[in-house]
C-alpha positions, -999 to +999 in steps of 0.1 A: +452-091-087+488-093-071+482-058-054+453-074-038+473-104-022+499-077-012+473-060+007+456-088+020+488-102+031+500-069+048+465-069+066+467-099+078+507-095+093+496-060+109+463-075+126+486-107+135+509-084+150+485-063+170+472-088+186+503-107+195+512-076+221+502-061+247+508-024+258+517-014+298+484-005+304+467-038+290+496-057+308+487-043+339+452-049+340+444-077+316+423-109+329+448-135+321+419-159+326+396-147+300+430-135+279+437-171+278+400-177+268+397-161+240+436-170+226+422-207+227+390-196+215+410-183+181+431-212+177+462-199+190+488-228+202+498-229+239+530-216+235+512-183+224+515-175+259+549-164+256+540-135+233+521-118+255+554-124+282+577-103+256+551-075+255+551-078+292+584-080+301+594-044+280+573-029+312+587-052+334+552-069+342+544-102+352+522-127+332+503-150+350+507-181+335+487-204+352+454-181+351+463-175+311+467-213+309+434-223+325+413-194+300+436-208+272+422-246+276+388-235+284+389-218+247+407-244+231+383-269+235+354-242+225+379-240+190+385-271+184+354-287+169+349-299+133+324-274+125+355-247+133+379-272+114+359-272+085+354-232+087+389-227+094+401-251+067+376-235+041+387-197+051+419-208+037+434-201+080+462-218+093+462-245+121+485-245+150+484-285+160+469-266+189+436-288+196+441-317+230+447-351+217+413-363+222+398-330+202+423-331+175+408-361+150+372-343+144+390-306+140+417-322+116+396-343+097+367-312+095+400-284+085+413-313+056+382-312+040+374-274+042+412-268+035+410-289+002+378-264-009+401-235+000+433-249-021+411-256-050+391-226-049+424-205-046+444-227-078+410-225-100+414-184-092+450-184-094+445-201-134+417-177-141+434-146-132+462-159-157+444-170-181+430-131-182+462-120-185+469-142-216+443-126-231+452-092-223+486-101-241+471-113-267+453-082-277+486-064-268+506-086-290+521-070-322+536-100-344+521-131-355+546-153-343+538-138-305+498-141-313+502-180-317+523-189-291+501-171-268+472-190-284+491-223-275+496-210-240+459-200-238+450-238-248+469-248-224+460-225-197+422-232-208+427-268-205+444-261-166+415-242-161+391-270-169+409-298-146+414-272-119+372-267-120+373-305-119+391-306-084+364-274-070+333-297-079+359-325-064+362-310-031+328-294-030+314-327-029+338-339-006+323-311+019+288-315+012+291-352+015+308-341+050+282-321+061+259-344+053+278-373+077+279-351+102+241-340+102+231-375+100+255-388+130+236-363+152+204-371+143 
């Protein structure tokens, strides 16, 4: 299980990372419009601008700024929505404080909710996964004295475990009811 987060987590930093630069050739003939776009369209903040000026400036190549910014608030506003807040929040992704005042309380309120699923969902697996390996050491152990405090620390674990499925149905209802709001203040 901790290999997997590893993996995950080296993913993630290598896809982060190709996207945050830009090679000579894409610096020379990138839109900076739709560049802008689509970094607002994923959430990035506006200061994410000045990534794509380091890549730049290695080939001594300009950025322009203003074009990225007008793209960039174009896509922001397409981001910052509760329906993405909610999906962002649930995915477990983080948020940049990126959305314009007047977006920002529907997105926040939308990526609290979904983010509360996420943390829940992620503690209940975290307390499984260990409760696993509890049992794995207790087949493993040799000496009485090691079997029963491992059967004390499986209670316990168990009894995490329980609360922790508590909080999921907790926050799942929390989203549903959510859902639910929003479907009926549209209607």
């Amino acid at each position: 299980m901790q290999n997997t987060w590893v993996v995950a987590g080296l993913a993630c930093m290598l896809s982060l990372s190709a996207c945050a630069t830009l090679n000579e050739s894409e610096c020379e003939t990138v839109n900076w419009s739709d560049l802008g776009r689509s970094d607002g369209a994923a959430g990035q903040s506006s200061s994410y601008v000045q990534r794509h000026r380091e890549a730049c400036e290695k080939y001594s190549l300009p950025v322009d700024e203003r074009a990225w910014r007008t793209g960039w608030e174009d896509g922001i506003r397409r981001y910052c929505t509760p329906e993405n807040g909610l999906s962002a929040g649930r995915d477990g992704r983080s948020y940049a404080n990126s959305c314009p005042a007047d977006a920002a309380p529907g997105f926040e309120s939308a990526y609290r909710v979904g983010k509360r699923v996420h943390d829940a969902r992620s503690e209940y697996d975290r307390l499984k996964s260990e409760l696993e390996q509890l049992y794995d050491n207790l087949e493993d152990a040799a000496k009485d004295e090691d079997r029963r405090k491992i059967r004390n620390r499986i209670s316990l674990k168990e009894s995490d475990l329980f609360f922790a499925e508590g909080r999921v149905r907790d926050a799942e209802r929390l989203y549903d009811r959510y859902l639910y709001e929003e479907a009926a203040r549209r209607y």
